[in-house]
C-alpha positions in Angstrom: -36.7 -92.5 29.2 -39.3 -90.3 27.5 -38.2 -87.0 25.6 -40.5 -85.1 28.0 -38.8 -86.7 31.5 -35.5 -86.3 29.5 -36.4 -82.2 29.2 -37.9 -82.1 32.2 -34.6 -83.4 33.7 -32.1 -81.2 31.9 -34.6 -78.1 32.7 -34.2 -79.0 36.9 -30.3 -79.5 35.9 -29.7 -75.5 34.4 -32.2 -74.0 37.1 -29.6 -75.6 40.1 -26.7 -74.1 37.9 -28.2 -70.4 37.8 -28.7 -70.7 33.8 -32.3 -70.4 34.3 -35.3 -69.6 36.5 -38.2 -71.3 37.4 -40.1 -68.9 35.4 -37.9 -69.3 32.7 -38.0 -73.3 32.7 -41.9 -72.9 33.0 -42.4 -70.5 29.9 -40.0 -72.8 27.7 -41.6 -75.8 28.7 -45.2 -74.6 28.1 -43.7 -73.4 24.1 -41.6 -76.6 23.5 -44.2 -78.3 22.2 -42.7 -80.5 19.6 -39.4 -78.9 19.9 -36.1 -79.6 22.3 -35.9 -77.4 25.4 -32.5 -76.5 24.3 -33.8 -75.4 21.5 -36.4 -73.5 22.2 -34.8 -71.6 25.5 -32.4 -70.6 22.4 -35.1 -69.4 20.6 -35.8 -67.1 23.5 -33.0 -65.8 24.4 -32.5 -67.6 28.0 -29.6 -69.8 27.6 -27.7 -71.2 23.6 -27.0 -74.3 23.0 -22.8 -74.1 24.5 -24.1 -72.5 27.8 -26.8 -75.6 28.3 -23.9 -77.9 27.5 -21.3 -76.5 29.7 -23.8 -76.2 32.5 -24.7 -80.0 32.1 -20.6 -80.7 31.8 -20.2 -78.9 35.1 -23.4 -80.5 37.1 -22.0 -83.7 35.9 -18.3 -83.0 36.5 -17.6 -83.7 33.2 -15.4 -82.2 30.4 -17.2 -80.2 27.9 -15.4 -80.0 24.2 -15.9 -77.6 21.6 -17.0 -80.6 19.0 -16.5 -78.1 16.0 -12.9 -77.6 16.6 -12.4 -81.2 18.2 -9.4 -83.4 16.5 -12.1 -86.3 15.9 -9.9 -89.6 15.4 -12.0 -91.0 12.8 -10.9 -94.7 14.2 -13.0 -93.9 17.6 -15.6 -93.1 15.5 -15.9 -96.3 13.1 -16.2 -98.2 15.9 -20.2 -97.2 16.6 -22.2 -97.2 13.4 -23.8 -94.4 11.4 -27.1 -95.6 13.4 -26.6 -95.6 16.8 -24.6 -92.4 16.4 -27.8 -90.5 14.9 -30.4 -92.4 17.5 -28.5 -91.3 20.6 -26.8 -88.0 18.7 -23.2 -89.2 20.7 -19.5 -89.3 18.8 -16.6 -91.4 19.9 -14.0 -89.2 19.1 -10.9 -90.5 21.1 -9.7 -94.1 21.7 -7.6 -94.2 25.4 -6.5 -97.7 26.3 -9.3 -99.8 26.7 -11.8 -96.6 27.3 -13.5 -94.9 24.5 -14.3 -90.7 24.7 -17.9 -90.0 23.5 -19.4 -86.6 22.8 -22.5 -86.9 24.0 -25.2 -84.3 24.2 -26.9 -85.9 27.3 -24.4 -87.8 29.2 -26.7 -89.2 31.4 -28.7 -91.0 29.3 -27.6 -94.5 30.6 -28.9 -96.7 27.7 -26.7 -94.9 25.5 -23.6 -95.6 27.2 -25.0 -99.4 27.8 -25.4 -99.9 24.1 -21.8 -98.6 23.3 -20.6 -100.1 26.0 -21.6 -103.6 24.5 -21.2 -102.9 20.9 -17.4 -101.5 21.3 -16.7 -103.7 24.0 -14.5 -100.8 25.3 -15.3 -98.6 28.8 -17.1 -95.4 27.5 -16.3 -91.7 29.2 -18.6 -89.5 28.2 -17.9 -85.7 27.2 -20.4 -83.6 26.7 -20.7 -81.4 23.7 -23.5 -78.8 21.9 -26.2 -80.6 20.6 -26.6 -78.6 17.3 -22.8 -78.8 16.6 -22.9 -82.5 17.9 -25.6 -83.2 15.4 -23.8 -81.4 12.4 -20.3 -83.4 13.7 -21.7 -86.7 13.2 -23.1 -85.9 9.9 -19.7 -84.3 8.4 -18.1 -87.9 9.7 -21.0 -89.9 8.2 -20.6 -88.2 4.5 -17.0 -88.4 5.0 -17.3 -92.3 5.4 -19.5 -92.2 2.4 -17.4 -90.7 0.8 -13.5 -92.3 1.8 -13.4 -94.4 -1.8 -12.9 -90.9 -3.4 -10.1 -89.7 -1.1 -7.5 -92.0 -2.4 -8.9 -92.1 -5.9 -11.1 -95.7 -4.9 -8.2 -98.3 -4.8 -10.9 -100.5 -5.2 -10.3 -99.4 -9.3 -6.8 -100.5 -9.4 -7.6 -103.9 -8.2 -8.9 -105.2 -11.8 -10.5 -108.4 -12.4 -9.0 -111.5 -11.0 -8.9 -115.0 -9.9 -9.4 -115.5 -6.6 -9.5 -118.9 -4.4 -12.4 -117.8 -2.0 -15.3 -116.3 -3.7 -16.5 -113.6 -1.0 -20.2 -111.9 -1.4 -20.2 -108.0 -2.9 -20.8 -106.6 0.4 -17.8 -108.1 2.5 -15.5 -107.3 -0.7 -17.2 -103.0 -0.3 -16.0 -103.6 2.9 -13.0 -104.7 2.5 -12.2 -101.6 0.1 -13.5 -99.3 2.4 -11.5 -100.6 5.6 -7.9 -100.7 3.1 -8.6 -97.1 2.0 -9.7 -95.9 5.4 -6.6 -97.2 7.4 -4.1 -95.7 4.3 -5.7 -92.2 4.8 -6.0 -92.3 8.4 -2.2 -93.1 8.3 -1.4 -90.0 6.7 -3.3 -87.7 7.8 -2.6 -88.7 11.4 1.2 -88.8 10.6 2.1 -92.4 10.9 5.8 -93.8 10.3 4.6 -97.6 10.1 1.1 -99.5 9.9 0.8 -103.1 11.7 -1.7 -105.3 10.0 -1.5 -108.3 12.5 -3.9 -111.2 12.3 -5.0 -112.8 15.4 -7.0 -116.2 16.5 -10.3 -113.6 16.6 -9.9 -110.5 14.8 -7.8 -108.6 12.9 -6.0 -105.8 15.0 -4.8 -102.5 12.8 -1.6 -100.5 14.9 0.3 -97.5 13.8 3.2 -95.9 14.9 3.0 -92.6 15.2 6.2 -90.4 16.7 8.0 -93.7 17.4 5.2 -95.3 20.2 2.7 -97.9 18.8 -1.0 -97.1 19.0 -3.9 -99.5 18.5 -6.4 -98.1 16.1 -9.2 -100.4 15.8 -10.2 -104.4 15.0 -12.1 -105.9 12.1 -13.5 -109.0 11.7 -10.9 -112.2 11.8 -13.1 -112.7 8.4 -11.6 -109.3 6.5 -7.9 -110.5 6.5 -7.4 -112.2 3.8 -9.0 -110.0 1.2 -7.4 -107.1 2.9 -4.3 -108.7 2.4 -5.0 -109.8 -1.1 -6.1 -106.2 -1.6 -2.7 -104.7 -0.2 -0.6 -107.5 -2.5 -2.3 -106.5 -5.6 -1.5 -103.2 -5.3 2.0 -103.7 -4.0 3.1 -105.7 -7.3 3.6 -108.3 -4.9 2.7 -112.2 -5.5 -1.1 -112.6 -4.5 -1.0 -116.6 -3.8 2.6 -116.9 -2.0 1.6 -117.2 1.6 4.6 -119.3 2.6 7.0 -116.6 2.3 8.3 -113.0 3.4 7.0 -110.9 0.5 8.6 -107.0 -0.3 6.6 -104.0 -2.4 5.2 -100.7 -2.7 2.5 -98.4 -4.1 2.0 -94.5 -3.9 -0.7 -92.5 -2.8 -1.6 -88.4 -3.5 -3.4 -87.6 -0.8 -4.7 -83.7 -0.2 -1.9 -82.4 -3.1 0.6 -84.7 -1.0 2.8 -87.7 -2.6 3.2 -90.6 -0.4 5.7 -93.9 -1.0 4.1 -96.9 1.2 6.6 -99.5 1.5 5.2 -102.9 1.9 6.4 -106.1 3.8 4.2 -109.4 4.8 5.9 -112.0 7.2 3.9 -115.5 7.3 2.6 -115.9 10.8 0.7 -118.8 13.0 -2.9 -116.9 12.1 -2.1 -115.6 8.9 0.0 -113.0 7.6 1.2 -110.0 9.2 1.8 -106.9 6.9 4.0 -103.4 8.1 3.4 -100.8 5.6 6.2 -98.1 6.3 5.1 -94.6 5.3 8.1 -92.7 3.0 6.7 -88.8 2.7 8.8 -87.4 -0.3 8.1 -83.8 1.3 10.8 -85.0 4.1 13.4 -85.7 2.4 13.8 -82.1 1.5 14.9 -81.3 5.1 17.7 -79.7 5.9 20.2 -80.4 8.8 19.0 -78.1 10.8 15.2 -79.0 10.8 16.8 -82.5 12.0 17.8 -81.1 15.3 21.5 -81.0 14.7 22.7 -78.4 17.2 25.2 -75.6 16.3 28.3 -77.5 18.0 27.4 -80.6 16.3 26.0 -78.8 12.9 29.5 -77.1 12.6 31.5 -80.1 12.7 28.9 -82.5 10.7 29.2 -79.7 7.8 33.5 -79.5 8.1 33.2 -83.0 7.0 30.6 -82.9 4.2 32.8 -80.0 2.8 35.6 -82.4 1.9 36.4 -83.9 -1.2 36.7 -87.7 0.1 36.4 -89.3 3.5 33.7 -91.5 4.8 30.8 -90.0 7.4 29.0 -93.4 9.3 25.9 -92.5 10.7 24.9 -94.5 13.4 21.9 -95.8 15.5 18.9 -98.2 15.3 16.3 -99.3 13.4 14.1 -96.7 13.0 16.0 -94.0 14.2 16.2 -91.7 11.1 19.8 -92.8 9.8 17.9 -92.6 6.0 16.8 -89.4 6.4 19.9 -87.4 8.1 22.0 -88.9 5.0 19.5 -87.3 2.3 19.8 -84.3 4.5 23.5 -84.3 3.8 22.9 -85.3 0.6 20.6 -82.4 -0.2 23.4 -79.7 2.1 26.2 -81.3 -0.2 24.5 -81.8 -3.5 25.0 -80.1 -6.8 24.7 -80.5 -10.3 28.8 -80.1 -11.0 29.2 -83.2 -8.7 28.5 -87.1 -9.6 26.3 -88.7 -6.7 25.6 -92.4 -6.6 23.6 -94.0 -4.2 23.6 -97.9 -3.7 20.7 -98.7 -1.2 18.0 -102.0 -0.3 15.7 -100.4 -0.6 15.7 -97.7 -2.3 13.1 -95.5 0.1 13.0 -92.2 -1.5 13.3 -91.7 -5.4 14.8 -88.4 -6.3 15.4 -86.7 -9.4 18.5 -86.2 -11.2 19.9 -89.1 -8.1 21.6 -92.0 -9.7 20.1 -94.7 -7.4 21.0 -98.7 -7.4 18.6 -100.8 -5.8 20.1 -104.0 -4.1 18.8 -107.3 -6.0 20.7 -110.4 -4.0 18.4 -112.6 -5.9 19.7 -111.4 -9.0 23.3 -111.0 -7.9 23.5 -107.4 -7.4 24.8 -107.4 -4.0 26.3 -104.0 -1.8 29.7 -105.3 -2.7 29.2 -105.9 -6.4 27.6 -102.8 -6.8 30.1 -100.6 -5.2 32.4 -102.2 -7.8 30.6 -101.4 -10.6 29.7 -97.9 -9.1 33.6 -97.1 -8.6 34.4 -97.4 -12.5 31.5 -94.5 -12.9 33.8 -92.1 -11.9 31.7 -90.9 -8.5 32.3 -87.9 -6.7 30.2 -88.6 -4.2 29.1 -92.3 -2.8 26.2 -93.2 -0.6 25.9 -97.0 0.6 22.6 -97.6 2.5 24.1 -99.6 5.0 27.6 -100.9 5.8 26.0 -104.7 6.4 29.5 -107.0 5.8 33.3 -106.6 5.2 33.1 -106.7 1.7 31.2 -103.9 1.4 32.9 -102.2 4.4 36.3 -102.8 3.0 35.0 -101.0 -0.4 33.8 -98.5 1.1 37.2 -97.9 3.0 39.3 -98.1 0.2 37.1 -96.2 -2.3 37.1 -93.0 1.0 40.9 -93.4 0.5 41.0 -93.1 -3.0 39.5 -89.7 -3.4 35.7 -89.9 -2.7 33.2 -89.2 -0.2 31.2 -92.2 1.5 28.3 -92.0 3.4 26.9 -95.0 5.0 25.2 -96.0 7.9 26.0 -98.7 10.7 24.0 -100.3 13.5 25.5 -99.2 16.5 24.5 -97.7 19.8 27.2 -94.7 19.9 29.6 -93.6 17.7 32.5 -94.8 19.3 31.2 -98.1 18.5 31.2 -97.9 14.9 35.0 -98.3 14.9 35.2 -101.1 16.9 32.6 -102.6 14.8 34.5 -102.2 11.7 37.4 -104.0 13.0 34.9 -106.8 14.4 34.0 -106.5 10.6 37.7 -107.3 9.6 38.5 -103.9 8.3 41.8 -103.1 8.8 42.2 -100.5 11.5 44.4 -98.4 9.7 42.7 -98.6 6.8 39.5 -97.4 9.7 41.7 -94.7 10.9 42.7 -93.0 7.3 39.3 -93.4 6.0 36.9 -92.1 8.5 36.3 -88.8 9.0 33.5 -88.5 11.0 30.6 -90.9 13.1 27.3 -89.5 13.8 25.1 -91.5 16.3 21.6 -90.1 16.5 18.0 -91.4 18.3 14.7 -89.7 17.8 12.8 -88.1 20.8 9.6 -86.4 20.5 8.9 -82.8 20.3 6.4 -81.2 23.1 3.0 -80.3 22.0 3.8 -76.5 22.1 0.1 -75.8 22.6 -0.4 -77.5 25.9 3.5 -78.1 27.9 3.4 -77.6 31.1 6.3 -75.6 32.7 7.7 -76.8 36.8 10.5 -76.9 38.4 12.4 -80.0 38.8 13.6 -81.4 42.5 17.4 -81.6 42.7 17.8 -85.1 43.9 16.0 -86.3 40.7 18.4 -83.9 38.7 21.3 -85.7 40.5 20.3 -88.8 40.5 20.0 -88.7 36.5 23.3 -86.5 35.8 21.3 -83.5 34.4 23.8 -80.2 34.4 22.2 -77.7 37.0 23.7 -75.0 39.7 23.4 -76.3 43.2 20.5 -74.3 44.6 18.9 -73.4 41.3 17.1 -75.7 39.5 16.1 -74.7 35.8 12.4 -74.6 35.2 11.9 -77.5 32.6 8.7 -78.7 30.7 7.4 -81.5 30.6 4.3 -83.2 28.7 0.2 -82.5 29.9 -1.8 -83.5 26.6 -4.3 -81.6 24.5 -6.9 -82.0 21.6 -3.9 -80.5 19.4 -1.9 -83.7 20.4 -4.7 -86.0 20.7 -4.3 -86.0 24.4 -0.8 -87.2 24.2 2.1 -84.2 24.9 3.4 -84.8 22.1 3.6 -83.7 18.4 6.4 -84.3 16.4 10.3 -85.8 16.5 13.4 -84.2 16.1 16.9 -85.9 16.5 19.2 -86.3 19.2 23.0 -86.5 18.0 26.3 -87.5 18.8 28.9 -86.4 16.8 32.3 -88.0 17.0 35.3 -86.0 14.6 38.2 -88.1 13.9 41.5 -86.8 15.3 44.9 -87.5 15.7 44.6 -88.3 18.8 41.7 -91.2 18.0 43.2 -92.4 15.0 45.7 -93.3 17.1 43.8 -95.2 19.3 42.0 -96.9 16.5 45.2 -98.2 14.9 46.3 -99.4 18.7 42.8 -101.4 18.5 41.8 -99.4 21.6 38.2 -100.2 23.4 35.1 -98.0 22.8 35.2 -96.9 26.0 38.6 -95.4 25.8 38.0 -93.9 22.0 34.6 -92.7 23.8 36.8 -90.9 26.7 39.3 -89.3 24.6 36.5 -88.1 22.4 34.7 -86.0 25.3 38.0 -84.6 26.5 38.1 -83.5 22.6 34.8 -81.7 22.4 32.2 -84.3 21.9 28.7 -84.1 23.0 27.5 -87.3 24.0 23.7 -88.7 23.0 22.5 -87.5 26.5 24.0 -84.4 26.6 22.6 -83.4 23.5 19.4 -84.5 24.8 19.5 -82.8 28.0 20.6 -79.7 25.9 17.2 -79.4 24.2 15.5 -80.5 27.2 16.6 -77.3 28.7 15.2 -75.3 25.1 12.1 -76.6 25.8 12.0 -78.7 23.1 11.4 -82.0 25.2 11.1 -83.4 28.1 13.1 -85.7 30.3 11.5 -88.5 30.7 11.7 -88.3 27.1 15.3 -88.3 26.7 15.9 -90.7 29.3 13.1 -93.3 26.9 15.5 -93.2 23.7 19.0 -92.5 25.2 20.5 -95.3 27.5 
């Protein structure tokens, strides 16, 4: 379609929505020449840029974005290149599914949308946006890709010189530093907890996790994986030609005045070799209980414990649900320089200053057990075991909680209940259990609301009833619940906090412990005692606000 039919076609469009007149589409046309009519009904004063495009948004029944403020996900964008973006002035700027959202500055130009269609082989919903700030979008992007080598401080330089088995041409290699630096910065800035490298028969596919829920980010050539893996080794310290084994390492990154750990793991598969990189932001192990979610009933209790002189506190839960990070909370609410804190961990995520921290080595014989022994004879005040994974280390851990120190350690276990069964399934002694343990946190992560865009309603009581949420007969509690926004990439969400279940020891369950009771009957006596179960702290903050049900009722069984 011709630039003149093109303006003629947009001018018809604004005179039907009441921007313009005939007289007014006339004069602009007659001074246009050479010039956009956007442009030049600008120029005199009939209609800007924004008006034009939210008249074409609403002709077309489309949304209009404000491009300049827009959250662009720079993986939307890579897909299309630098080219086509400038010939057709359009933006991806938000992968959904199998669709892709383009900013587009006229939305029904139908060879645009053909060519993406086929080049990203993804569905393509147009948005419309201004054409100047369109124009000025896709240029920031294009100098940002230019320019991604210097974010990181070019990882390409830490690669050196070396041998390789496949000689691969300068360009693929460029690209191959550009596409490792731009998925490590991406993963940052967008907040990731874990990147999935994962080979396939045909491509390379790039996942992160972000909040807990796994997002697909973009493909790459099949081609790329090797030297992007090669790449990642390298500057993991990890073994560049093993690619029969499980391989471990890490590498840092300052990115904008921010230190980031990236924790490094490849697992041979049947196309190659998959790698997680698991992000470890130092900045967040400097929260406190409170910014974890811990609610006043369950704070008070948690912090009883902590204030002891010896005792062990098991926190519970899943991979992946923030055990790590709730015992460097305590850590940091306990901590001071008068006190001697050891930790014995595999790995050792977070490095802190002024921490005595072991670091597990079964190949070299430095096991949880044998470290604990050693760790004992240093005269600790404090002791914090990474995980609880055997009854060697279990039964250390007992006896040094008995003998005048305070253990913290985690345990894989869906309640907390369930931790002292599964000590005694361990072989620990359940009085030694019962003496020992002071208090069991179990704990999930849900995701926070997007407090820009959560919608407020009012739930219907037979849902409420059919899920055991607390509400008076009559009056249901207006709740919120998630809608999506360019704040939360469309999503509801924006953020995690934790869900807890805190379980104090008492008389009443050491007892029980010692009698070898069931979970379900320590879980019983510990409600009548005070305890707030996972769900009912979860329903708690559902009713703050802070999340939603559907939610609660994801992470909580």
């Amino acid at each position: 379609m011709s630039a003149q039919a093109t303006a003629q076609r947009l001018g018809r469009m604004l005179v039907r929505a009441g921007v313009i007149t005939e007289e007014q589409l006339a004069e602009a046309s007659q001074q246009s020449a050479g010039r956009s009519l956007v442009a030049t009904l600008d120029e005199l004063g009939y209609a800007n840029e924004t008006r034009v495009a939210q008249a074409v948004a609403e002709q077309m029944g489309l949304a209009f974005i404000d491009i300049g403020s827009y959250d662009i996900d720079p993986n939307a964008a890579m897909l299309v290149s630098g080219d086509l973006l400038r010939k057709y002035t359009v933006l991806p700027v938000r992968l959904e599914d199998d669709a892709l959202m383009v900013a587009m500055a006229d939305p029904a130009n139908i060879f645009a949308i053909d060519d993406l269609r086929i080049v990203t082989r993804k569905e393509i919903r147009p948005v419309v946006a201004a054409e100047g700030e369109l124009t000025a979008a896709i240029e920031r992007f294009m100098t940002n890709q230019t320019n991604v080598d210097d974010m990181l401080g070019d990882l390409e330089d830490s690669v050196g010189t070396i041998e390789r088995e496949e000689e691969v041409d300068e360009s693929e290699e460029s690209a191959v530093a550009k596409l490792m630096n731009q998925i490590v910065t991406d993963a940052i800035r967008q907040g990731a907890g874990d990147v999935y490298i994962e080979p396939h028969e045909n491509q390379l596919r790039v996942r992160y996790r972000i909040d807990g829920v796994c997002r697909e980010v973009f493909t790459a050539p099949k081609s790329m994986h090797r030297q992007l893996i090669s790449r990642l080794k390298i500057n993991s310290n990890m073994d560049i030609a093993e690619r029969r084994v499980p391989l471990d390492g890490r590498f840092g990154v300052v990115l904008d005045g921010k230190a980031v750990d990236f924790r490094v793991a490849t697992l041979p598969l049947v196309h190659g070799e998959l790698a997680v990189l698991r992000l470890l932001r130092r900045d967040s192990i400097m929260l406190s209980l409170k910014d974890l979610g811990f609610g006043e009933h369950n704070m008070e209790r948690l912090l009883n414990a902590l204030s002891l002189p010896y005792g062990a506190i098991l926190v519970t839960g899943p991979t992946g649900s923030g055990k790590s990070t709730t015992l460097y909370a305590a850590i940091n609410e306990t901590n001071d320089p008068k006190t001697n804190l050891i930790t014995v961990e595999d790995p050792v995520e977070y490095r802190l200053a002024g921490l005595s921290q072991v670091h597990v080595n079964e190949k070299a014989g430095l096991s949880f057990a044998a470290a604990l022994r050693s760790i004992l004879r240093q005269d600790p005040d404090k002791v914090m075991i990474g995980e609880i994974r055997d009854r060697e280390t279990g039964t250390i851990a007992i006896e040094a909680a008995l003998t005048g120190h305070l253990v913290l350690s985690t345990l894989h276990t869906n309640d907390a209940p369930s931790a002292i069964t599964r000590l005694t399934e361990m072989g620990i002694e359940p009085f030694l259990t019962a003496s020992a343990v002071t208090l069991v946190v179990a704990q999930r992560l849900a995701r926070r609301l997007c407090t820009e865009c959560k919608e407020q309603y009012t739930p219907e009581e037979v849902a409420l009833e059919r899920i055991g949420f607390p509400f008076e007969p009559g009056n249901p509690p207006k709740l919120y619940r998630a809608r999506g926004c360019k704040k939360c990439n469309g999503i509801g969400y924006k953020g995690r906090m934790g869900v807890h279940e805190v379980m104090s020891m008492s008389e009443n369950l050491e007892r029980l412990t010692v009698e070898n009771a069931s979970a379900d009957e320590i879980k019983r006596q510990a409600i009548s005692e005070g305890m707030l179960t996972l769900r009912d702290d979860g329903f708690s903050k559902v009713l703050q606000g802070l999340t939603s049900i559907e939610e609660i009722l994801r992470v909580v069984v």
